[in-house]
Rosetta silent file (secondary structure, phi, psi, omega in degrees, C-alpha in Angstrom):
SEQUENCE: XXXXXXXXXXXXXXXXXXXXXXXXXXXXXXXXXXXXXXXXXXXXXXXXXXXXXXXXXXXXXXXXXXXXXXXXXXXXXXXXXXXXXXXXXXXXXXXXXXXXXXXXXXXXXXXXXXXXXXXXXXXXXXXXXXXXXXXXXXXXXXXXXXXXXXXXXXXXXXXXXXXXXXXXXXXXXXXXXXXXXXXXXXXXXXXXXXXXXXXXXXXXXXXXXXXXXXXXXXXXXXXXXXXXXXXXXXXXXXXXXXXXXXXXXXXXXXXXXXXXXXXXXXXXXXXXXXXXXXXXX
SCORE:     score description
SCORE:     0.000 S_00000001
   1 L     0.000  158.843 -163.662  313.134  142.236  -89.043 S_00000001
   2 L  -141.516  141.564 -169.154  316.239  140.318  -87.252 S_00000001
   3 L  -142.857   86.884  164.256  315.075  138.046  -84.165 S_00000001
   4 L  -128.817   91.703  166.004  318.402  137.803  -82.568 S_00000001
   5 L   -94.668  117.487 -179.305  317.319  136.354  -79.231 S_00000001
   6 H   -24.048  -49.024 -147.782  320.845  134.587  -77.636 S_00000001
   7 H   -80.611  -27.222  171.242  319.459  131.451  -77.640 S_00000001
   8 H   -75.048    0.858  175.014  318.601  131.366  -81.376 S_00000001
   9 H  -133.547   15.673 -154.740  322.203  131.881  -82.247 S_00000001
  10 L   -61.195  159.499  173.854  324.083  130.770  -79.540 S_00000001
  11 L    75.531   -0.033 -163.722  327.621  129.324  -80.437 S_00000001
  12 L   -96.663  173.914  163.505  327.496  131.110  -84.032 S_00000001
  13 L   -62.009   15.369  154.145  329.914  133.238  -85.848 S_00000001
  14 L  -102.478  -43.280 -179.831  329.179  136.351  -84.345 S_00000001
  15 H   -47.262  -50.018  178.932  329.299  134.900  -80.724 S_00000001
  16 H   -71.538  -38.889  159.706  332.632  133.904  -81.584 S_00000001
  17 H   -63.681  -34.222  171.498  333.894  137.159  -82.878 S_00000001
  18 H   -53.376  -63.098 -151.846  331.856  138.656  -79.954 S_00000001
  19 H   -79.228  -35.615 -171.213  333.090  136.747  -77.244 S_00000001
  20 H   -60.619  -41.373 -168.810  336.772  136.597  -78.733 S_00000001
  21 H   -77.771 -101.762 -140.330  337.154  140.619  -78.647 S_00000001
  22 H   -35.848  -27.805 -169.384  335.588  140.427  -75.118 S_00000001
  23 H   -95.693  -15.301  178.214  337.935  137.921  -73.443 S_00000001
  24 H   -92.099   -5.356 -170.978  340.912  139.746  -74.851 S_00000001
  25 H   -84.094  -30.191 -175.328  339.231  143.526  -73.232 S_00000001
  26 H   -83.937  -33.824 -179.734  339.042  141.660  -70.027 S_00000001
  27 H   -71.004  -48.961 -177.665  342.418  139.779  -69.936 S_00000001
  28 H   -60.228  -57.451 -166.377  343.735  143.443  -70.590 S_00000001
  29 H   -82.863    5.809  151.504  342.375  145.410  -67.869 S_00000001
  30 L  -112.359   57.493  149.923  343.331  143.051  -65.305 S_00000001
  31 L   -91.847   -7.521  174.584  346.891  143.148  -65.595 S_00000001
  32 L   -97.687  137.186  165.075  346.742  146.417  -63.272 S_00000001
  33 L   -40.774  -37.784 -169.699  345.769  145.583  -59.488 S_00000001
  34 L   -63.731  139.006 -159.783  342.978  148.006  -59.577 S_00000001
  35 L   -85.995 -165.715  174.631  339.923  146.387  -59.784 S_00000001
  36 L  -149.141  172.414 -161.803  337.301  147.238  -62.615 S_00000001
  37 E  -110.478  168.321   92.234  333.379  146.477  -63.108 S_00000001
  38 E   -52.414  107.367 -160.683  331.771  144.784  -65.840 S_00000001
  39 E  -131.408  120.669 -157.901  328.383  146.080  -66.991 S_00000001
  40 E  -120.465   88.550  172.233  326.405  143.172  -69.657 S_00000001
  41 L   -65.447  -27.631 -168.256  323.059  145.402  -70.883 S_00000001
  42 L  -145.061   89.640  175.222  321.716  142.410  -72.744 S_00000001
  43 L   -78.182  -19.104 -175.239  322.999  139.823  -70.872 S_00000001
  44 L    58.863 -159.715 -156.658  320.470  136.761  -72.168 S_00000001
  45 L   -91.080  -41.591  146.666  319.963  133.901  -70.217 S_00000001
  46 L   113.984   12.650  165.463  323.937  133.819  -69.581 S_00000001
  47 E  -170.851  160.236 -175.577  324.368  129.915  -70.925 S_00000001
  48 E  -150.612  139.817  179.744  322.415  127.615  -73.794 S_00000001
  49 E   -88.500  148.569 -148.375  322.049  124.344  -74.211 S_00000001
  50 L  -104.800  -23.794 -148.283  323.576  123.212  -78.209 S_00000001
  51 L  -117.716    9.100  177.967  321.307  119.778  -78.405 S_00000001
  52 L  -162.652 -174.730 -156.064  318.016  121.083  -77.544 S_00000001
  53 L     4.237 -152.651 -141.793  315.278  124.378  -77.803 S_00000001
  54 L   -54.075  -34.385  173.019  316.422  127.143  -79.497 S_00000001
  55 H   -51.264  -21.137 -179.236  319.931  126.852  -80.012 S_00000001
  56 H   -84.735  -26.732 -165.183  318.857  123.266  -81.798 S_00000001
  57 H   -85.654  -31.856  156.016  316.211  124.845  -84.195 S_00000001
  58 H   -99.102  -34.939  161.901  318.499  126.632  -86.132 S_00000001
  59 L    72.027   28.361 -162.556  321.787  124.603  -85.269 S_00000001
  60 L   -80.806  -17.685  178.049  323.824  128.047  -86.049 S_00000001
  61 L   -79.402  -26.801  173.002  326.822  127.097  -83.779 S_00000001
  62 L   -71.289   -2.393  152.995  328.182  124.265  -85.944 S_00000001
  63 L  -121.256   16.345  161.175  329.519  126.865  -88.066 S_00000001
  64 L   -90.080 -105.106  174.123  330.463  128.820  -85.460 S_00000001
  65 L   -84.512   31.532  158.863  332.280  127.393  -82.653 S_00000001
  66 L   -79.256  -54.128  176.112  331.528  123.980  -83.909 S_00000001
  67 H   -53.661  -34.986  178.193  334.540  124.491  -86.443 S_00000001
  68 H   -90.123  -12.436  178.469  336.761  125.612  -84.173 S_00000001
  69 H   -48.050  -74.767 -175.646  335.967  122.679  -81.334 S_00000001
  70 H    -9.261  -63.239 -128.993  337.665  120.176  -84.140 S_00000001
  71 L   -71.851  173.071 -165.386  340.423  121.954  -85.201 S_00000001
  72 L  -131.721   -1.472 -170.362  344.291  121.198  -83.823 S_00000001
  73 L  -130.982   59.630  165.271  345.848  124.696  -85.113 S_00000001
  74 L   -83.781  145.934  136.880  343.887  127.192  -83.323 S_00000001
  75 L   -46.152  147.542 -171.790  346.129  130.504  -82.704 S_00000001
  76 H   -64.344  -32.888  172.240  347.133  130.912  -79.127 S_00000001
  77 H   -60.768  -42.639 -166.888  344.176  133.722  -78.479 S_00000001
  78 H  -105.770   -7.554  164.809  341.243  131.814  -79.812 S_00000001
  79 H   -53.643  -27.741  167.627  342.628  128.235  -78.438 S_00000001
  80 H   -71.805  -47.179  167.032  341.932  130.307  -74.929 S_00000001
  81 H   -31.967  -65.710 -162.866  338.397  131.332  -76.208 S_00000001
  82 H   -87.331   -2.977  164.798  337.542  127.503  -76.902 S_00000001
  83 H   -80.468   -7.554 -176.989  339.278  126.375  -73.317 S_00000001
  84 H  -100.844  -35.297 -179.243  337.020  128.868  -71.431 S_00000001
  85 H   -51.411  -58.227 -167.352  333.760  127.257  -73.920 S_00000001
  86 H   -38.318  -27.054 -162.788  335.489  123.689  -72.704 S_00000001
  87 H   -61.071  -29.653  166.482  334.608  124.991  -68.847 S_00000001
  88 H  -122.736   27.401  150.079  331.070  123.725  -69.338 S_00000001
  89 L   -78.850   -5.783 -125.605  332.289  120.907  -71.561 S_00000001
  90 L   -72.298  -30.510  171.319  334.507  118.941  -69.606 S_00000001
  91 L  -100.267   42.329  157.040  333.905  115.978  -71.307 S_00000001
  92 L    66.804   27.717  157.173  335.041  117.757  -74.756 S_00000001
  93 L   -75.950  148.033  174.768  331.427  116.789  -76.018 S_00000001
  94 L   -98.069   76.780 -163.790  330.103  120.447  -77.559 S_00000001
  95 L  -108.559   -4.472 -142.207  326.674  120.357  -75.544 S_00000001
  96 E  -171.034  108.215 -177.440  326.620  124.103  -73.667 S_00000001
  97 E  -109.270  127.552  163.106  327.743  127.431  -75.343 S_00000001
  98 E   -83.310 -171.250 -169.162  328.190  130.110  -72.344 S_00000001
  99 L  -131.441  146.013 -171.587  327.273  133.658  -72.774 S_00000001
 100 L   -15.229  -87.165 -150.976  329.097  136.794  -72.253 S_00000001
 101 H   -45.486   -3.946  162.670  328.637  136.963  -69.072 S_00000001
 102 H   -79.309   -8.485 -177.077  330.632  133.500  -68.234 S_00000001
 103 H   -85.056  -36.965 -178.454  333.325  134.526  -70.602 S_00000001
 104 H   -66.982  -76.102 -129.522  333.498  137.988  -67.992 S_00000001
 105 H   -70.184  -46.733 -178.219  333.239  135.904  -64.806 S_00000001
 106 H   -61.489  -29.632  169.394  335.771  133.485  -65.768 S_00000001
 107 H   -80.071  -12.068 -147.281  338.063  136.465  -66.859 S_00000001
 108 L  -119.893  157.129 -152.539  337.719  138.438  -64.078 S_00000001
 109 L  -123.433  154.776  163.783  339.811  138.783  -60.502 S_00000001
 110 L   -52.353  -32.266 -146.414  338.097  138.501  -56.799 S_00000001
 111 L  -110.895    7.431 -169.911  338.492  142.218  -56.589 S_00000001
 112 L  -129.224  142.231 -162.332  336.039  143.180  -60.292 S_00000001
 113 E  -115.944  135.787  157.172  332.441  143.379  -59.996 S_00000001
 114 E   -92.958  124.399  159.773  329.897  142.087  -62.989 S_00000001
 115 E   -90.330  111.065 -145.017  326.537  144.116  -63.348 S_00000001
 116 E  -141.120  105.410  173.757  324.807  141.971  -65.445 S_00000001
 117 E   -79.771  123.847  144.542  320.962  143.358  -67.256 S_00000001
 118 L  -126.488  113.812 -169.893  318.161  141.648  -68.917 S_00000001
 119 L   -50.072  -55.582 -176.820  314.566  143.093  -69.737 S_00000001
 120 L   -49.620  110.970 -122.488  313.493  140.057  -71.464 S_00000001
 121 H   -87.348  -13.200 -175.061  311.449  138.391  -67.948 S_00000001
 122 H   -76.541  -28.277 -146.488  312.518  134.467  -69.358 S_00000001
 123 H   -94.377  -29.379 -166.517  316.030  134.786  -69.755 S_00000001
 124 H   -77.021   -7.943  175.534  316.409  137.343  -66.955 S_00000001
 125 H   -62.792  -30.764 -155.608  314.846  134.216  -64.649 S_00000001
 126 H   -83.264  -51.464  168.537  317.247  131.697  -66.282 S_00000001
 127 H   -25.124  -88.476  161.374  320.309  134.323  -65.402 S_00000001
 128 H    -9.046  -58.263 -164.772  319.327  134.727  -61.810 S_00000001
 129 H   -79.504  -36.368 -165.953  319.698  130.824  -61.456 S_00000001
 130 H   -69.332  -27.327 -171.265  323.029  129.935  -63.453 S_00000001
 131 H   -96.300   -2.592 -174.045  324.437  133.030  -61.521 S_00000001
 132 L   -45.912  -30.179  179.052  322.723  132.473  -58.215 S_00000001
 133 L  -103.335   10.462 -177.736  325.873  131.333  -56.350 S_00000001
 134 L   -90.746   29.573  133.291  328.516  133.316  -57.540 S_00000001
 135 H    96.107 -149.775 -146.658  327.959  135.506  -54.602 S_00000001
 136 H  -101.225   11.291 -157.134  328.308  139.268  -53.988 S_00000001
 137 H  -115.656   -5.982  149.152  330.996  139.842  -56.991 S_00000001
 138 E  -114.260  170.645  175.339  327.702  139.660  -59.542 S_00000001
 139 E  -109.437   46.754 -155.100  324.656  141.601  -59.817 S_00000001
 140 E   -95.190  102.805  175.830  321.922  140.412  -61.796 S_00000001
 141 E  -124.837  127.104  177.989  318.940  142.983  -62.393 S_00000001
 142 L   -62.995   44.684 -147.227  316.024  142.261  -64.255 S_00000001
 143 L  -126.209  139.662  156.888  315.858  145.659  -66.196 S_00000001
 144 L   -14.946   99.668  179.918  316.382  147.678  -69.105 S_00000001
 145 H   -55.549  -50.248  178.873  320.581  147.626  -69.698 S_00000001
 146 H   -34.036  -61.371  171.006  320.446  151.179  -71.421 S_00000001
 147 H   -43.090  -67.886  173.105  319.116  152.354  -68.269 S_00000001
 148 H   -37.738  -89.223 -167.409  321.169  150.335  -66.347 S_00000001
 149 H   -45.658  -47.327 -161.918  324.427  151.501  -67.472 S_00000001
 150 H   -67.803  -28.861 -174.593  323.754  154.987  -67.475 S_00000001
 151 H   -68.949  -30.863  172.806  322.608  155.087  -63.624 S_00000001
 152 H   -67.594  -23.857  174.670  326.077  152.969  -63.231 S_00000001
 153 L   -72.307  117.001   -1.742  328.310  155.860  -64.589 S_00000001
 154 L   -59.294  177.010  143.731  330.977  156.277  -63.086 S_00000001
 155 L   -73.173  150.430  168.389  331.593  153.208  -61.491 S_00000001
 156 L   -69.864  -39.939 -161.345  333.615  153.601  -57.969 S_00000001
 157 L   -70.048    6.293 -163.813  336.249  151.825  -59.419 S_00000001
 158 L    36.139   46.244  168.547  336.688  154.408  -62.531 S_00000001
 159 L  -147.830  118.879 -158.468  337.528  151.352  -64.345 S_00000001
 160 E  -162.061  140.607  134.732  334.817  149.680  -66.417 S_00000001
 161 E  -118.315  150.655  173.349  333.831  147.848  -69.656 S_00000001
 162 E  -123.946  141.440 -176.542  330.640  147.554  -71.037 S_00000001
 163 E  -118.799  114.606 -174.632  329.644  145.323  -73.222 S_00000001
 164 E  -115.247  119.337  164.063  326.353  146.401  -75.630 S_00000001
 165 L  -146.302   91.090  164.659  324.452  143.872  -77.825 S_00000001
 166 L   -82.009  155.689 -156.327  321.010  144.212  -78.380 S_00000001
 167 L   -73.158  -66.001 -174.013  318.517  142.019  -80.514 S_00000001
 168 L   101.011   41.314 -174.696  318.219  144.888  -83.530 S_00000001
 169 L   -96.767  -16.603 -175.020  314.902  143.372  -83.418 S_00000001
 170 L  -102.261  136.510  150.792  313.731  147.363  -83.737 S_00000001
 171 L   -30.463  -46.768 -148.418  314.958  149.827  -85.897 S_00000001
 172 H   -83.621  -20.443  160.577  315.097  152.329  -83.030 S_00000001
 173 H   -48.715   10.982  169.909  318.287  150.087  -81.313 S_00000001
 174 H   -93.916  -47.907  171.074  320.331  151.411  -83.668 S_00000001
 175 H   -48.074  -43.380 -138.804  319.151  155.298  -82.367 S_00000001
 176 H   -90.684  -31.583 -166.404  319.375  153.657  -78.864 S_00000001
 177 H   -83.043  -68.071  173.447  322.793  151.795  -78.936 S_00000001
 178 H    -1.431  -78.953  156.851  324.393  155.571  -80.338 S_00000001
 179 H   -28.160  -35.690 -156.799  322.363  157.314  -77.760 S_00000001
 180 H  -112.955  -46.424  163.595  323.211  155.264  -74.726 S_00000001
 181 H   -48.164  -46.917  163.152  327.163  155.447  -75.977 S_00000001
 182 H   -40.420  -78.706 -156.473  327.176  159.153  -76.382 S_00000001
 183 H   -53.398  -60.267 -128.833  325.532  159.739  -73.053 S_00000001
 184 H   -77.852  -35.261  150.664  327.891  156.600  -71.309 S_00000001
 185 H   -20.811  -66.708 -157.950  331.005  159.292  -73.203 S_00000001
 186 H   -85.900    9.567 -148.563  329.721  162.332  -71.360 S_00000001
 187 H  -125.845  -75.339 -149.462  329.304  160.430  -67.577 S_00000001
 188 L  -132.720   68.729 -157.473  332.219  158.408  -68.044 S_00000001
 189 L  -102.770   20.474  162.345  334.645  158.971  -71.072 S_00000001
 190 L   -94.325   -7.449  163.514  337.634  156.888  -69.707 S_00000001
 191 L   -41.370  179.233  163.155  335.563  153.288  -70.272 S_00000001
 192 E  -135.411  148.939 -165.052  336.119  151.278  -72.625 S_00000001
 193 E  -127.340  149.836  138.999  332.591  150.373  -74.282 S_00000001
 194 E   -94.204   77.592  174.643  331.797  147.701  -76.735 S_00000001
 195 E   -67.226  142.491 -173.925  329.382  147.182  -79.299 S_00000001
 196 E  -144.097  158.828 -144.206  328.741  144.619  -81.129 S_00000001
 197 E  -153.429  136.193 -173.074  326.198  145.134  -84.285 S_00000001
 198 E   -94.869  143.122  166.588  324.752  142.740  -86.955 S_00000001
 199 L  -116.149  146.737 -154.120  325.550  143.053  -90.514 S_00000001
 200 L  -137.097  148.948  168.886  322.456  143.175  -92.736 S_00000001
 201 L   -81.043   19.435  165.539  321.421  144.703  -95.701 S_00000001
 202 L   -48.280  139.387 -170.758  319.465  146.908  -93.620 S_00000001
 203 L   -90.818  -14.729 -177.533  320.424  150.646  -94.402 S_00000001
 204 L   -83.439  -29.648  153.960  320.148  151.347  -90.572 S_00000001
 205 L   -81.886   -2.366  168.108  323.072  148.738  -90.048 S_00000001
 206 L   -94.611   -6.805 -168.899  325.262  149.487  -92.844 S_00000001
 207 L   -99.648  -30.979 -150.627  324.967  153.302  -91.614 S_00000001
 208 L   -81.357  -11.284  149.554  325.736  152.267  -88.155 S_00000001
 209 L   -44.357  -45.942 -154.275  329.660  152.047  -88.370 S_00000001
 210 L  -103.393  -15.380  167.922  330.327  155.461  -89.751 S_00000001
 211 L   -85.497   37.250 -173.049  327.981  156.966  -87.148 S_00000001
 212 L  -121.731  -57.629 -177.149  330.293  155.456  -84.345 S_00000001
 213 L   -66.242   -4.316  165.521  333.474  156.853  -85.803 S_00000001
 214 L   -95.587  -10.450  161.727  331.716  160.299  -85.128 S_00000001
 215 L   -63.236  134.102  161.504  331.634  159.845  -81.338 S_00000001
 216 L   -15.170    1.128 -148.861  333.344  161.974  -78.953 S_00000001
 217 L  -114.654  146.772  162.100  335.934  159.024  -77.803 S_00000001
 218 L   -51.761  -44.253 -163.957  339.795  159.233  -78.687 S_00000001
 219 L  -132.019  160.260  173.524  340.512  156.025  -79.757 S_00000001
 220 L  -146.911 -174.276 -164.471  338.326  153.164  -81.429 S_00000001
 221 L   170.550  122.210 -165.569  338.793  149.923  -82.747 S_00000001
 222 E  -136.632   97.627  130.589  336.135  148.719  -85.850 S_00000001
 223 E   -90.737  146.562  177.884  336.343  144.833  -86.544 S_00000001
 224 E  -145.536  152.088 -150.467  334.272  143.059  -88.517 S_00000001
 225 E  -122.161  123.174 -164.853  333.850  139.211  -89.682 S_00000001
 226 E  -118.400  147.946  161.896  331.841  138.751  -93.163 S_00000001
 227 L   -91.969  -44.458 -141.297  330.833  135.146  -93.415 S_00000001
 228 L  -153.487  167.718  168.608  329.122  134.704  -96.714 S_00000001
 229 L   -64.338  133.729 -161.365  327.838  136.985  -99.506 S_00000001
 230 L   -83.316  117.817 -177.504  324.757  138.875  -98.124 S_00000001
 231 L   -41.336  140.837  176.275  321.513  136.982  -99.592 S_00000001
 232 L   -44.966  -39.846 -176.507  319.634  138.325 -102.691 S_00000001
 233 L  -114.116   38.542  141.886  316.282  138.590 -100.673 S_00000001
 234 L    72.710   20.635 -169.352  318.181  140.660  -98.025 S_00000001
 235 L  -111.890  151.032  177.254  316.988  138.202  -95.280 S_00000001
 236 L    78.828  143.071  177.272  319.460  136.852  -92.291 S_00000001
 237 L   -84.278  124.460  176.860  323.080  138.162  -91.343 S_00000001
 238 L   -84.634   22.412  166.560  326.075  137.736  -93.396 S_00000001
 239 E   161.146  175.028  177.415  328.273  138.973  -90.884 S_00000001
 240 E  -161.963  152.524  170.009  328.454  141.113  -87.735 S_00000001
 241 E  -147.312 -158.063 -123.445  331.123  142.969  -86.040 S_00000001
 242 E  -146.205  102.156  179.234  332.825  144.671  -82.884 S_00000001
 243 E   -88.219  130.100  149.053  332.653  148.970  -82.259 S_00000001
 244 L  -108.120  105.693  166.441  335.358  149.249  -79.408 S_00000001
 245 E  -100.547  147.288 -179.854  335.666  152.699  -77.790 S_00000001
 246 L    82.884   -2.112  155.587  339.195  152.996  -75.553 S_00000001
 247 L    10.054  143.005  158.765  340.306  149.944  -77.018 S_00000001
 248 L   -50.490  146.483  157.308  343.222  148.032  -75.370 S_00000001
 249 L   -60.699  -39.473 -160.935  346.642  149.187  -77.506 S_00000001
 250 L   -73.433  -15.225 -153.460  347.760  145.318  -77.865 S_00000001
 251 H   -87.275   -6.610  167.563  344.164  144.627  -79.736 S_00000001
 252 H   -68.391  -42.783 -164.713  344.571  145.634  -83.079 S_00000001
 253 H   -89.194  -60.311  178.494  347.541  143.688  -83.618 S_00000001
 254 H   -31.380  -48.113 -166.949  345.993  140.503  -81.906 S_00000001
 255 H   -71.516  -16.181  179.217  342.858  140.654  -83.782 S_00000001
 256 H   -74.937  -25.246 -144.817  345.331  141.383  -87.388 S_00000001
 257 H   -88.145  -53.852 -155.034  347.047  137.728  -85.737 S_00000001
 258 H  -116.360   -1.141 -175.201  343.499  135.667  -86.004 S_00000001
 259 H   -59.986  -79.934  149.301  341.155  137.331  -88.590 S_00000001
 260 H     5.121  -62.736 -158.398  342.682  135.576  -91.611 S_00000001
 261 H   -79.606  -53.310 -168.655  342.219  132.139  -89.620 S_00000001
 262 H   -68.527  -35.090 -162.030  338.486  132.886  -88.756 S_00000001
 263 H   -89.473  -64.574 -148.273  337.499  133.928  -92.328 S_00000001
 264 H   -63.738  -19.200 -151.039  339.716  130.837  -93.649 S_00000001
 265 H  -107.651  -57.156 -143.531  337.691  128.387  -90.630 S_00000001
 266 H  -102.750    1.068 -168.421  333.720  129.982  -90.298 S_00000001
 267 L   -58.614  156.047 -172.656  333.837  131.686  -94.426 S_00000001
 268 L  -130.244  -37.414  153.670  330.914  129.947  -96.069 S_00000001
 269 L  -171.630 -153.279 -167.500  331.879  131.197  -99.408 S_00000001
 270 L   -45.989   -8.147 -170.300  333.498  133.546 -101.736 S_00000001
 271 L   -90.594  -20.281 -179.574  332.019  136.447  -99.892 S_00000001
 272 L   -28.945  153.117  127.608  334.181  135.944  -96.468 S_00000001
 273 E   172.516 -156.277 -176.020  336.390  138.112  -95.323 S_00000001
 274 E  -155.299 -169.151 -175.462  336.759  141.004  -92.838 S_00000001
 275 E  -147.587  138.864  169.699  337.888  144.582  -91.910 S_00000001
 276 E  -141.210  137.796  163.079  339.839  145.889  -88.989 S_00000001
 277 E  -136.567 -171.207 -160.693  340.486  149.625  -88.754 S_00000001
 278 L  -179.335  124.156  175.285  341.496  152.119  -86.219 S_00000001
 279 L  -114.416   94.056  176.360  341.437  155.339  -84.764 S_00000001
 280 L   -51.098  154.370 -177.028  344.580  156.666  -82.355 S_00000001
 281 L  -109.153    0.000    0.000  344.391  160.096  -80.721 S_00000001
């Protein structure tokens, strides 16, 4: 079983691959005036503290974005990544990793709406408050996301990404994140949808790739980040990566720009490396 509650991993190498694809999906669709929504099914708590509970009990961020705080050679893409982390850093101490949804907010124009879900009843309290003042341009409901997004499809703006990451703590999210893409396809098949998916020696997450590439959507975009060789007694992830359907055009070649760098920065040993493919209509 995988117990990926945000808070136990915040700041890690998937967060960083997560959040990195997200801030470039976001950057993209507002270069057009029109606005567009954001819809976060498993939104978490929406920020974590690095030096104390969970994020401290495992300590998983110092080989995430802990590597890259240091460094003096970031690439121009993920030096923006760790300047939007700096936003609840200011004094360049690493104390506070945000969570999607601050990487969206921060990304995002007056005129773009965030819908932002979480079932779980602590984290959706702890939401509620970090977002309590940003006014009528978020949404924060304490609910099922699956659910959520499909009652949002369409959006009025016909312009939308969603961003899906669920805990995996169940087998049946793997049926469920398929399921709720498919459907989010047949409502609303101009989105651009994101997944993001742990990799495990699980056979339901090694399966879960090539059942993606069989949706309905034109175009896709499959990165993935391997840290480390995947352990002998199959326990914990050794990597996790990033399902895009409707992908931006520029993001394949950004993400070919920084992979290299990421495997060379968060690799833990000989097993690092990564994969980016792609399918064009």
């Amino acid at each position: 079983m995988l117990s990926y509650r945000h808070a136990f991993h915040a700041g890690n190498h998937a967060d960083v691959l997560k959040h990195l694809v997200l801030v470039q999906l976001t950057q993209y669709l507002g270069q057009k005036e029109k606005p567009f929504w954001y819809i976060d099914t498993h939104s978490g708590a929406g920020a974590y503290a690095l030096d104390s509970g969970y994020a401290a009990k495992l300590a998983e961020y110092k080989d995430g974005i802990g590597r890259l705080w240091v460094r003096n050679d970031l690439p121009r893409v993920l030096a923006d990544y760790v300047g939007l982390v700096r936003r609840l850093n200011p004094d360049r101490r690493l104390l506070i990793y945000p969570g999607s949804p601050y990487f969206a907010l921060w990304t995002l124009r007056e005129q773009d709406r965030l819908r932002l879900f979480e079932l779980h009843s602590k984290d959706a309290r702890l939401l509620q408050e970090n977002f309590k003042d940003a006014g009528r341009q978020v949404i924060v409901e304490p609910t099922d996301g699956f659910a959520g997004l499909k009652a949002l499809l369409p959006p009025p703006s016909r312009r939308a990404i969603a961003l899906i990451d669920p805990s995996y703590e169940e087998k049946q999210d793997y049926d469920r994140v398929f399921k709720a893409l498919k459907e989010a396809l047949l409502r609303f098949p101009g989105g651009t949808y994101a997944l993001w998916y742990p990799q495990l020696t699980r056979l339901e997450a090694h399966e879960l790739p090539a059942r993606l590439k069989n949706l309905p959507a034109k175009d896709w975009l499959h990165v993935a980040l391997r840290v480390k060789e995947p352990a002998k007694d199959g326990f914990g992830m050794h990597g996790s990566g990033m399902f895009v359907l409707n992908p931006p055009w520029t993001l394949r070649d950004t993400l070919a720009g920084v992979m290299h760098y990421l495997v060379s920065v968060l690799g833990l040993d000989s097993g690092a490396g990564f994969s980016l493919e792609q399918k064009e209509s």
